[in-house]
N, CA, C and O atoms as a Tripos MOL2 file, in Angstrom:
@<TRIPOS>MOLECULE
protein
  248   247    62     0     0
PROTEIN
NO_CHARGES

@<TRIPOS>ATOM
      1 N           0.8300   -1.1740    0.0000 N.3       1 UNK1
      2 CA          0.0000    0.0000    0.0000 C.3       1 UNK1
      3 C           0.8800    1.2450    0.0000 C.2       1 UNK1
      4 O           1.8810    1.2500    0.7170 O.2       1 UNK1
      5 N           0.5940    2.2470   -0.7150 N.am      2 UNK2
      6 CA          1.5120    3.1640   -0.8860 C.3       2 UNK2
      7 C           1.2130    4.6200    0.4230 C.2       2 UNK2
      8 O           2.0020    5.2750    1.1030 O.2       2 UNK2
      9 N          -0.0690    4.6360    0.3090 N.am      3 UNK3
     10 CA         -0.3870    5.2670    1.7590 C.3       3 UNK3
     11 C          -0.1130    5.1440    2.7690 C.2       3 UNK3
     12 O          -0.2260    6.2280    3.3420 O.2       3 UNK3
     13 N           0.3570    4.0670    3.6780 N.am      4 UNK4
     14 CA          0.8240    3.9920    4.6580 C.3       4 UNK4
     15 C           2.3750    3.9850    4.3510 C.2       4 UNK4
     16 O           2.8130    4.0160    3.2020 O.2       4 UNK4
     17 N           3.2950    3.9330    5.6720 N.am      5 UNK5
     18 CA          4.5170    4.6430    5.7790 C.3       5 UNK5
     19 C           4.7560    3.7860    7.5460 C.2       5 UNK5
     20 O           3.9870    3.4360    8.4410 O.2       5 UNK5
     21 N           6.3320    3.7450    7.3160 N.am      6 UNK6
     22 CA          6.7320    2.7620    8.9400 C.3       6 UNK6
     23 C           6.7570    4.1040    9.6450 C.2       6 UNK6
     24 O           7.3370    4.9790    9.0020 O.2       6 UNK6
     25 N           6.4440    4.3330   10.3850 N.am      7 UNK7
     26 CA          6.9430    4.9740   11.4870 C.3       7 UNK7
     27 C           7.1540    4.5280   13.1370 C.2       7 UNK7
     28 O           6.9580    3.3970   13.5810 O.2       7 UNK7
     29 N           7.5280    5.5190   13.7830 N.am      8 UNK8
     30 CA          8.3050    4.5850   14.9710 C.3       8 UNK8
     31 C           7.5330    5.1670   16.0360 C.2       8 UNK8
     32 O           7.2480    6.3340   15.7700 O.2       8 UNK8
     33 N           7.0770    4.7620   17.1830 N.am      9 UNK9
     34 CA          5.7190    5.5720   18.2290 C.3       9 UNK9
     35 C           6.8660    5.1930   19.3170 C.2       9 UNK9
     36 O           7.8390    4.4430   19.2450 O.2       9 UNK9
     37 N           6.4640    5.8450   20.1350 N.am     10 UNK10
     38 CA          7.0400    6.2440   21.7800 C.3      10 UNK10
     39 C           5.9440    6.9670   22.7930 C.2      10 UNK10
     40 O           5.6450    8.1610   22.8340 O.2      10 UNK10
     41 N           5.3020    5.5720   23.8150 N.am     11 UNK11
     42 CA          4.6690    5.8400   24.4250 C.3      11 UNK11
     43 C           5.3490    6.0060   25.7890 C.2      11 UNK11
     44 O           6.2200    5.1720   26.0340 O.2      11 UNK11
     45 N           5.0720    7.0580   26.8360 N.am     12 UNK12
     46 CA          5.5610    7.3260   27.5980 C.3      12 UNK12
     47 C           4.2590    7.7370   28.5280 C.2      12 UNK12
     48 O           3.1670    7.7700   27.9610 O.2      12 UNK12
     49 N           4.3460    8.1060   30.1800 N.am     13 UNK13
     50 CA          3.5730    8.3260   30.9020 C.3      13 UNK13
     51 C           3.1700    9.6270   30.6920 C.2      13 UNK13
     52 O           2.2770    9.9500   31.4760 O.2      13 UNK13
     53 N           3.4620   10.3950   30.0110 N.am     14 UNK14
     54 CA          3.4290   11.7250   29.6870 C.3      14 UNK14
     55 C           2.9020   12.7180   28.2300 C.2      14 UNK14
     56 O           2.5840   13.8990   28.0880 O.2      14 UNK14
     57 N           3.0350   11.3180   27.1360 N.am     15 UNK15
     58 CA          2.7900   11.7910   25.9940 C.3      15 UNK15
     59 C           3.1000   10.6030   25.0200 C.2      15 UNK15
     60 O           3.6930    9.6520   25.5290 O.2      15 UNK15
     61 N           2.7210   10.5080   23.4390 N.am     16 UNK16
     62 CA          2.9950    9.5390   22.6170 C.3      16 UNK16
     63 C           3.0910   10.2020   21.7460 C.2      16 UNK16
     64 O           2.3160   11.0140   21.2410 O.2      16 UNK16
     65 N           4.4110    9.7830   21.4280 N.am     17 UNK17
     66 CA          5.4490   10.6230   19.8620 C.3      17 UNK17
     67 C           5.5470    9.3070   18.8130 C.2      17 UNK17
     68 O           5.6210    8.1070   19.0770 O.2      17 UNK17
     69 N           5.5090   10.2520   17.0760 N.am     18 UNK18
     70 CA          6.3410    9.4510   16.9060 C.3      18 UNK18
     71 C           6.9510    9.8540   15.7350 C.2      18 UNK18
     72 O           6.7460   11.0650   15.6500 O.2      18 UNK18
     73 N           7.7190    9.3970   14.6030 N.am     19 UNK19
     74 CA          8.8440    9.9740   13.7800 C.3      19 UNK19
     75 C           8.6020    8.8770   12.9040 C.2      19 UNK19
     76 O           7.9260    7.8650   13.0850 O.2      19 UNK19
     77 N           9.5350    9.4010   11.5330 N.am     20 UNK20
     78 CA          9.5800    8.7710   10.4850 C.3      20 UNK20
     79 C          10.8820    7.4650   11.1270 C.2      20 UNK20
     80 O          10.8840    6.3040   10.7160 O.2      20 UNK20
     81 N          12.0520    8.0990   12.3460 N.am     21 UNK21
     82 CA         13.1730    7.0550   12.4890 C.3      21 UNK21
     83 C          12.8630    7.0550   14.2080 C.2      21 UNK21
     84 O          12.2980    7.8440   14.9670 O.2      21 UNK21
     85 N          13.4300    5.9620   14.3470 N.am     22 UNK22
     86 CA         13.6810    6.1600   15.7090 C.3      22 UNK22
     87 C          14.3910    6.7110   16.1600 C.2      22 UNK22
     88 O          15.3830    6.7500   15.4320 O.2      22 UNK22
     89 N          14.5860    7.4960   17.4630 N.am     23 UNK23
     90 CA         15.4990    8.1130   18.6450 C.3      23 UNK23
     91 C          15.5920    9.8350   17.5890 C.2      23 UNK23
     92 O          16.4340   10.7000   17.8320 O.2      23 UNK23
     93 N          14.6260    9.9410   16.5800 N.am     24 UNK24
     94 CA         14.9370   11.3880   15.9750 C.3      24 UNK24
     95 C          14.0000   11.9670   16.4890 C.2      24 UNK24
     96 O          13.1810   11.3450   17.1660 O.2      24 UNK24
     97 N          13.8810   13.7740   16.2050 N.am     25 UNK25
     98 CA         13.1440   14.8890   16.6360 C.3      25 UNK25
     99 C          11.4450   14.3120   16.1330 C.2      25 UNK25
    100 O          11.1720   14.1420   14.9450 O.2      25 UNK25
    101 N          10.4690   14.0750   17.2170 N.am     26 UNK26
    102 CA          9.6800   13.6920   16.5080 C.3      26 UNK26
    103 C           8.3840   14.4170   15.6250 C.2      26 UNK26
    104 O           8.2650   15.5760   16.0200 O.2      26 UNK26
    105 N           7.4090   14.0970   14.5810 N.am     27 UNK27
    106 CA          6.8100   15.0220   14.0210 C.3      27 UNK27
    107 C           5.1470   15.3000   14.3370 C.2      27 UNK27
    108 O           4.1900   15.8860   13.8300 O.2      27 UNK27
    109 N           5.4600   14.5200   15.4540 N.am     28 UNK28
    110 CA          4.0010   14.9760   16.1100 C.3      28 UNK28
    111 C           4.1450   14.9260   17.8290 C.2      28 UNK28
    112 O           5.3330   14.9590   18.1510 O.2      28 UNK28
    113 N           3.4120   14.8700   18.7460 N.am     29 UNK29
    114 CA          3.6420   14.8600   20.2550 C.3      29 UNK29
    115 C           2.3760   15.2570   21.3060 C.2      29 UNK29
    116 O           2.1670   16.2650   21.9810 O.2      29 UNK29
    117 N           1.4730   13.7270   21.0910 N.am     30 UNK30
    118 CA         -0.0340   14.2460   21.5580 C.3      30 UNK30
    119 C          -0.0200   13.6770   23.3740 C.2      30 UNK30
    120 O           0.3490   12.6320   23.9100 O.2      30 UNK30
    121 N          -0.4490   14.5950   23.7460 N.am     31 UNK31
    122 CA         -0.0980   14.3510   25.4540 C.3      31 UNK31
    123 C          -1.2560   13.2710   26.1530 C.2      31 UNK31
    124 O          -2.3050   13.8260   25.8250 O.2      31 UNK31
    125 N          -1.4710   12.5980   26.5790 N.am     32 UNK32
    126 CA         -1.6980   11.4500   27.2640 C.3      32 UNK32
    127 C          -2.7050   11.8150   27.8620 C.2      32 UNK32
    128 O          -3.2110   10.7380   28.1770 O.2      32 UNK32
    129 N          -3.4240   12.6840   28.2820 N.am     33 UNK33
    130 CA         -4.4960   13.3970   28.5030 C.3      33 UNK33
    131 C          -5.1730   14.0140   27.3790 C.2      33 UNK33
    132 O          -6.3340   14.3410   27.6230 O.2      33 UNK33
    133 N          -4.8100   14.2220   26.3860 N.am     34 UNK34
    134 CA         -5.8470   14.2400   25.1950 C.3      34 UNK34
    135 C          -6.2170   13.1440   23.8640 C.2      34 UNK34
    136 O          -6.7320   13.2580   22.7520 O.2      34 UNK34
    137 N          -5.4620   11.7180   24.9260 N.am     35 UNK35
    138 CA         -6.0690   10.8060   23.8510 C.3      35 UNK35
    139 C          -7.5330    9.9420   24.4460 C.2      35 UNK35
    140 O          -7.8230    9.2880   25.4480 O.2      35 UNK35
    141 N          -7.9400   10.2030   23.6930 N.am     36 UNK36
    142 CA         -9.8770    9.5680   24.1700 C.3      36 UNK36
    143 C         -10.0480    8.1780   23.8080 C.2      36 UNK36
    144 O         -10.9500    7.5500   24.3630 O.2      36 UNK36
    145 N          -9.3690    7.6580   23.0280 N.am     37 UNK37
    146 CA         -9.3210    6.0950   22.6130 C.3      37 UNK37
    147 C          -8.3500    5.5770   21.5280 C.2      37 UNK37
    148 O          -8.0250    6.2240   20.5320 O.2      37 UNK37
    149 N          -7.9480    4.4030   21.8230 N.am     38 UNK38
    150 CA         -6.7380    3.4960   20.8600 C.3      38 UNK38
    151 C          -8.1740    2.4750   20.5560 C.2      38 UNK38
    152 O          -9.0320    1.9830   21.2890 O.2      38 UNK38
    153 N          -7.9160    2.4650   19.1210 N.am     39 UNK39
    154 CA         -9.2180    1.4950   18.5450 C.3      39 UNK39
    155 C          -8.1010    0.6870   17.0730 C.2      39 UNK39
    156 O          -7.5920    1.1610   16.0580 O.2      39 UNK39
    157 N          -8.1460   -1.1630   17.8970 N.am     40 UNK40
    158 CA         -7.6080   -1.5570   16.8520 C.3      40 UNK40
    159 C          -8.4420   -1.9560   15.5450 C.2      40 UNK40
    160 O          -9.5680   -2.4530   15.5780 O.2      40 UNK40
    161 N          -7.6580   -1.6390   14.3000 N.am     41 UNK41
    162 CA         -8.3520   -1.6200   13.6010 C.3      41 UNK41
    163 C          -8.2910   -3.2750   12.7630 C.2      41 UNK41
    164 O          -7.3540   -4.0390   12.9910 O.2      41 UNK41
    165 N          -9.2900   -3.5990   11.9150 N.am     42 UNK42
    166 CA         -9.4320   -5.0550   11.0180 C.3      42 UNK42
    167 C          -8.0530   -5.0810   10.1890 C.2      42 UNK42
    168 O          -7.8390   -4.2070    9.3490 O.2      42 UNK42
    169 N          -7.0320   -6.2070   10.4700 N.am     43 UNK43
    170 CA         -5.8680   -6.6430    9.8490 C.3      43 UNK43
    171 C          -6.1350   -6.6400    8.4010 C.2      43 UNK43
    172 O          -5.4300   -6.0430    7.5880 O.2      43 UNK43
    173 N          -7.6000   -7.6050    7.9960 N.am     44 UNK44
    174 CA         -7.8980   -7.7120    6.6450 C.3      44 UNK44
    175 C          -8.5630   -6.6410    5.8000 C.2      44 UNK44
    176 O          -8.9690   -6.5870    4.6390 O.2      44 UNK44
    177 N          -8.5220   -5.9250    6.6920 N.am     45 UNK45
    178 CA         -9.3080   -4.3270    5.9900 C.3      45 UNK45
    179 C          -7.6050   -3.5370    5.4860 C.2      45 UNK45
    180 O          -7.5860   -2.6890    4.5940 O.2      45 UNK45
    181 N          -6.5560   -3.8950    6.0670 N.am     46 UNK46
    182 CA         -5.3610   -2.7650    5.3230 C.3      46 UNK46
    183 C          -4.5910   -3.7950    4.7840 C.2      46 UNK46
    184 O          -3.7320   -3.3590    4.0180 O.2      46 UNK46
    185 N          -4.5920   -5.4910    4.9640 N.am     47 UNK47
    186 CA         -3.5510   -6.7430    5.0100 C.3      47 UNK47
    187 C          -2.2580   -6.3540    5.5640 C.2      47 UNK47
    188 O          -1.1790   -6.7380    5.1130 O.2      47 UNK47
    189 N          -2.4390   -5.4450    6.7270 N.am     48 UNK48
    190 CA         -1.3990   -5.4830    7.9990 C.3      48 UNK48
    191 C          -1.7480   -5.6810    8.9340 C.2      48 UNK48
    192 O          -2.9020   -5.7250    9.3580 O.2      48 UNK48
    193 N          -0.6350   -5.8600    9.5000 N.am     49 UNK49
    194 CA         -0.6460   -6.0490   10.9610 C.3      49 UNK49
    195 C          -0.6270   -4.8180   12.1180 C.2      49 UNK49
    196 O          -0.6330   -3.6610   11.6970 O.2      49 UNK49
    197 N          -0.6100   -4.9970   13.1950 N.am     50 UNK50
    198 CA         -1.0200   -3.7350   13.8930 C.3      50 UNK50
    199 C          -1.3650   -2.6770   13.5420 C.2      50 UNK50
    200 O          -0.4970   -1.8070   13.4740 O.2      50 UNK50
    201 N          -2.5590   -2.3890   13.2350 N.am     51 UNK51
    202 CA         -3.3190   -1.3550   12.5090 C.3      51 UNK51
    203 C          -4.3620   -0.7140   13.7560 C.2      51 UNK51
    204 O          -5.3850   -1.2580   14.1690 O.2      51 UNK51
    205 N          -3.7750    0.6150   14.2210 N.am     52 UNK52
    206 CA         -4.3050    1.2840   15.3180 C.3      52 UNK52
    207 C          -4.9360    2.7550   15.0370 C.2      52 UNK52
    208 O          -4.3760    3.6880   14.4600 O.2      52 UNK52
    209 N          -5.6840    2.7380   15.3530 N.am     53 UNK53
    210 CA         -6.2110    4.4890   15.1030 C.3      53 UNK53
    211 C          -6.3890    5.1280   16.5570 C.2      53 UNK53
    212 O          -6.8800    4.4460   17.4570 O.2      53 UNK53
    213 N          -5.9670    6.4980   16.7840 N.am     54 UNK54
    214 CA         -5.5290    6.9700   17.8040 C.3      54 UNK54
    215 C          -6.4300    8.6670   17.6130 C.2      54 UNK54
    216 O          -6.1650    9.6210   16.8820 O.2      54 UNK54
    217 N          -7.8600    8.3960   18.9180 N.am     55 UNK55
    218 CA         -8.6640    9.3630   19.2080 C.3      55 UNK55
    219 C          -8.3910   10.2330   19.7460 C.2      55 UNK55
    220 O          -8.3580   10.1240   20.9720 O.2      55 UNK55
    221 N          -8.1270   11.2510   19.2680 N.am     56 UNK56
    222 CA         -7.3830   12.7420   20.5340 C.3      56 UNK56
    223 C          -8.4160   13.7990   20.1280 C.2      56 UNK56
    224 O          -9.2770   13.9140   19.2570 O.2      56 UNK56
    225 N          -7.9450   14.5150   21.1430 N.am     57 UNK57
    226 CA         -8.5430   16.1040   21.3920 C.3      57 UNK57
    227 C          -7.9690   17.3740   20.3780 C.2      57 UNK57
    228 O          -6.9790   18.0020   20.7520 O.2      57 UNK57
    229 N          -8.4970   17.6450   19.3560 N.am     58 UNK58
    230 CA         -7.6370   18.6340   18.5390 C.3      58 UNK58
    231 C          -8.3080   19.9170   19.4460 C.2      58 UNK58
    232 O          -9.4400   19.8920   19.9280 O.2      58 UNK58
    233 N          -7.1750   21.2280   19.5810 N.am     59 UNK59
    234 CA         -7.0240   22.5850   19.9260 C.3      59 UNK59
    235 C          -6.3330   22.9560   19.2420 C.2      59 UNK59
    236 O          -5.1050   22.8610   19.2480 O.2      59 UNK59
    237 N          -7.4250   23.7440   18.0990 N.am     60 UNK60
    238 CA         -6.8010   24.8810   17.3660 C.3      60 UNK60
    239 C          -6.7710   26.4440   18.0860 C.2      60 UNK60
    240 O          -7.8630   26.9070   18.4170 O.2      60 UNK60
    241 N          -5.8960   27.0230   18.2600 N.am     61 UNK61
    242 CA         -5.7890   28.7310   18.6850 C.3      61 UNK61
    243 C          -5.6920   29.6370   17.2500 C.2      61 UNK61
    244 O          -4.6800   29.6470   16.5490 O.2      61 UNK61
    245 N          -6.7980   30.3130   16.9760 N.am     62 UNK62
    246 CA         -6.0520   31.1650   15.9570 C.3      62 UNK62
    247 C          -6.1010   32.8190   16.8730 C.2      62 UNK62
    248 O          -5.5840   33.8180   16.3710 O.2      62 UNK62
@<TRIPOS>BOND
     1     1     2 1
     2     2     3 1
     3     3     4 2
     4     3     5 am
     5     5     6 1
     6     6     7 1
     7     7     8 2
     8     7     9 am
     9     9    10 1
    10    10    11 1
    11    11    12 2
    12    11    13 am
    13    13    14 1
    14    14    15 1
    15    15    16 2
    16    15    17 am
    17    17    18 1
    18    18    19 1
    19    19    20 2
    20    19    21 am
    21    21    22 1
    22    22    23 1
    23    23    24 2
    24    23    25 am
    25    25    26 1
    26    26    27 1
    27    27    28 2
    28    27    29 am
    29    29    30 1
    30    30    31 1
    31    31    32 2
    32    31    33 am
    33    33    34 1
    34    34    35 1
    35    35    36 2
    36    35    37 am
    37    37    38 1
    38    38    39 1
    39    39    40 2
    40    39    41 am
    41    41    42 1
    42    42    43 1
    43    43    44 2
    44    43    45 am
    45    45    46 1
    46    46    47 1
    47    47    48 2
    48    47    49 am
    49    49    50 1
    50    50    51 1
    51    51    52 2
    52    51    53 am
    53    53    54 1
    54    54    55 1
    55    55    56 2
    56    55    57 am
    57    57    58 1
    58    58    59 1
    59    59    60 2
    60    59    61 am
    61    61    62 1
    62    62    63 1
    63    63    64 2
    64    63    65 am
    65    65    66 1
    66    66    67 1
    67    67    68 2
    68    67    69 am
    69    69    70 1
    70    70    71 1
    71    71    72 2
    72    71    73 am
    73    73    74 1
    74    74    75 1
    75    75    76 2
    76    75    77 am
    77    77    78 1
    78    78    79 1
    79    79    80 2
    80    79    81 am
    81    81    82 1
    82    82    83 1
    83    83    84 2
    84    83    85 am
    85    85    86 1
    86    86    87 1
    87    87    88 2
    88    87    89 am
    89    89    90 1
    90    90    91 1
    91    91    92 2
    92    91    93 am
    93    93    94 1
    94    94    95 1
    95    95    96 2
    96    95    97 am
    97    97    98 1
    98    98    99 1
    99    99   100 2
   100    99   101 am
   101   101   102 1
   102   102   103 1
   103   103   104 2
   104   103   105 am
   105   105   106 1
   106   106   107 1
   107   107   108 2
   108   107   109 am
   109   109   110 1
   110   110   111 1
   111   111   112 2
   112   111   113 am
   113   113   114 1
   114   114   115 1
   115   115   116 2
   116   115   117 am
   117   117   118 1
   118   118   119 1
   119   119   120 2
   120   119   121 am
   121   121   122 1
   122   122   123 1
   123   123   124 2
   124   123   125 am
   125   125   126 1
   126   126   127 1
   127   127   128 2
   128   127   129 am
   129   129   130 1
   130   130   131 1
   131   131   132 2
   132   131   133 am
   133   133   134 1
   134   134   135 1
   135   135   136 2
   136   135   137 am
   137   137   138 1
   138   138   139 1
   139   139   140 2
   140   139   141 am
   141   141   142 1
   142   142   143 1
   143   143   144 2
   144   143   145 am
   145   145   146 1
   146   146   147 1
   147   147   148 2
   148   147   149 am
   149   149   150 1
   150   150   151 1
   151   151   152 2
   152   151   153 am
   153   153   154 1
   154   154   155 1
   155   155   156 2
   156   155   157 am
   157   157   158 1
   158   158   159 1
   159   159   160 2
   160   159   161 am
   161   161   162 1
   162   162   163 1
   163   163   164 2
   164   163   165 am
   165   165   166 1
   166   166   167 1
   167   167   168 2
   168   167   169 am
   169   169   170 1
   170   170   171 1
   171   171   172 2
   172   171   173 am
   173   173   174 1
   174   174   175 1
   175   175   176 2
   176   175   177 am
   177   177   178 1
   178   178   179 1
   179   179   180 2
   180   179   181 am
   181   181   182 1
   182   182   183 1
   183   183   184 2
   184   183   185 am
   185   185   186 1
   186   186   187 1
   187   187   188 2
   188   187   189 am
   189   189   190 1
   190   190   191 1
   191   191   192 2
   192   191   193 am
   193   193   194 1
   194   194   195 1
   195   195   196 2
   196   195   197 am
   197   197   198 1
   198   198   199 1
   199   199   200 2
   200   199   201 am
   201   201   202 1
   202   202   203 1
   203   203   204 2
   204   203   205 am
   205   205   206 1
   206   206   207 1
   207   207   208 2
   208   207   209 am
   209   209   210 1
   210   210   211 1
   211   211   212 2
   212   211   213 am
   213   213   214 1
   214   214   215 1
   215   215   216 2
   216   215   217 am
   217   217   218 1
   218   218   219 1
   219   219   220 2
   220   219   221 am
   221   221   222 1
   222   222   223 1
   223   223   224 2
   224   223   225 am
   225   225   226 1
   226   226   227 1
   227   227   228 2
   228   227   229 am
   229   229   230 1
   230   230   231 1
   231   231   232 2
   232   231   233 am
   233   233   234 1
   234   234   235 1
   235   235   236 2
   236   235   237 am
   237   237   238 1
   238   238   239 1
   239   239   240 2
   240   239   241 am
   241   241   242 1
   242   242   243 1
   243   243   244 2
   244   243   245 am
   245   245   246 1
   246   246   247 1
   247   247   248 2
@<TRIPOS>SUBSTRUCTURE
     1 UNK1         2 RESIDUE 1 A UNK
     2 UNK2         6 RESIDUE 1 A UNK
     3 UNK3        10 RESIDUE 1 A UNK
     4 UNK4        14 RESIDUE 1 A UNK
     5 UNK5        18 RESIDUE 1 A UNK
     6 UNK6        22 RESIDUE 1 A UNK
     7 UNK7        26 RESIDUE 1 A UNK
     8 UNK8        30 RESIDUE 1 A UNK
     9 UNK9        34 RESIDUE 1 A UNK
    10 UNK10       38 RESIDUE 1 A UNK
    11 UNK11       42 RESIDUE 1 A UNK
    12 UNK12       46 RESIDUE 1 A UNK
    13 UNK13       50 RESIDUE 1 A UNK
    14 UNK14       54 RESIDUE 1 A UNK
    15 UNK15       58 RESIDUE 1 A UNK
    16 UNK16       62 RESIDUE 1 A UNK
    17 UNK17       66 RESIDUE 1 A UNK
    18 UNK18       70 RESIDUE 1 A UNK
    19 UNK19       74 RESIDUE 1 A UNK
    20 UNK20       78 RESIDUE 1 A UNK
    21 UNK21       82 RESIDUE 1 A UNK
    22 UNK22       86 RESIDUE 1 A UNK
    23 UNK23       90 RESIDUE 1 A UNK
    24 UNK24       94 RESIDUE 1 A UNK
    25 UNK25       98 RESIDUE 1 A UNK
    26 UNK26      102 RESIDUE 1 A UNK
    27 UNK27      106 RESIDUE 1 A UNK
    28 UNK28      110 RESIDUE 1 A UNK
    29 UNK29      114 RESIDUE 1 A UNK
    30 UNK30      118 RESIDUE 1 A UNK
    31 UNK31      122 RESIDUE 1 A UNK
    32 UNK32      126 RESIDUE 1 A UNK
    33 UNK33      130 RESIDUE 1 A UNK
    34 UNK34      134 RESIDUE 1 A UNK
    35 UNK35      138 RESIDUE 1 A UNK
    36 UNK36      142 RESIDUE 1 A UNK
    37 UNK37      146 RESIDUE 1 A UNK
    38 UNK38      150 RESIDUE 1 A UNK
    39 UNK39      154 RESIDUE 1 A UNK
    40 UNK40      158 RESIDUE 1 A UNK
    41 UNK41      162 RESIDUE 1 A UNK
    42 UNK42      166 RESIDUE 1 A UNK
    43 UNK43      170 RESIDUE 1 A UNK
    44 UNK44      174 RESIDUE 1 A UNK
    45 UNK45      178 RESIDUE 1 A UNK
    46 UNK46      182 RESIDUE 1 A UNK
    47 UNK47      186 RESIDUE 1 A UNK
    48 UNK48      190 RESIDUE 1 A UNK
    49 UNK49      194 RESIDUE 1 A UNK
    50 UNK50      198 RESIDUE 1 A UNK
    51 UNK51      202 RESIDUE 1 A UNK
    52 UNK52      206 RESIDUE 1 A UNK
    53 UNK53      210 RESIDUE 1 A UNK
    54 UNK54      214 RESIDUE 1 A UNK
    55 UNK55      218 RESIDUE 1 A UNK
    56 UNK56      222 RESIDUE 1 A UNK
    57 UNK57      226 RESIDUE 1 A UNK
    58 UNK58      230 RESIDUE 1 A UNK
    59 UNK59      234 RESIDUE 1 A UNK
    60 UNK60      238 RESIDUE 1 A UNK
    61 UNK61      242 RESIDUE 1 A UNK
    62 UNK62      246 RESIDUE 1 A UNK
């Protein structure tokens, strides 16, 4: 599938990052208090494996 992409997650008590590599600057950083649900998703719906979708709180400021 050309849409999806590896990336590397880092869950911590504080927040869940994650990056295109591991141990690099990461390109997102949603804090642990604004995630509302981890919902795994059907293997045979993408033919991968661990397929997770991740419910958070968006805050936009303009």
């Amino acid at each position: 599938m050309k849409n999806f992409k590896q990336r590397h997650f880092c869950l911590t008590t504080k927040s869940l990052t994650y990056g295109k590599v591991a141990g690099a600057i990461p390109l997102c950083k949603i804090p642990v208090g604004d995630i509302r649900a981890v919902e795994r998703l059907a293997e045979q719906s993408f033919k991968m494996k661990y397929v997770r979708r991740v419910l958070h709180v968006l805050i936009v400021i303009v």
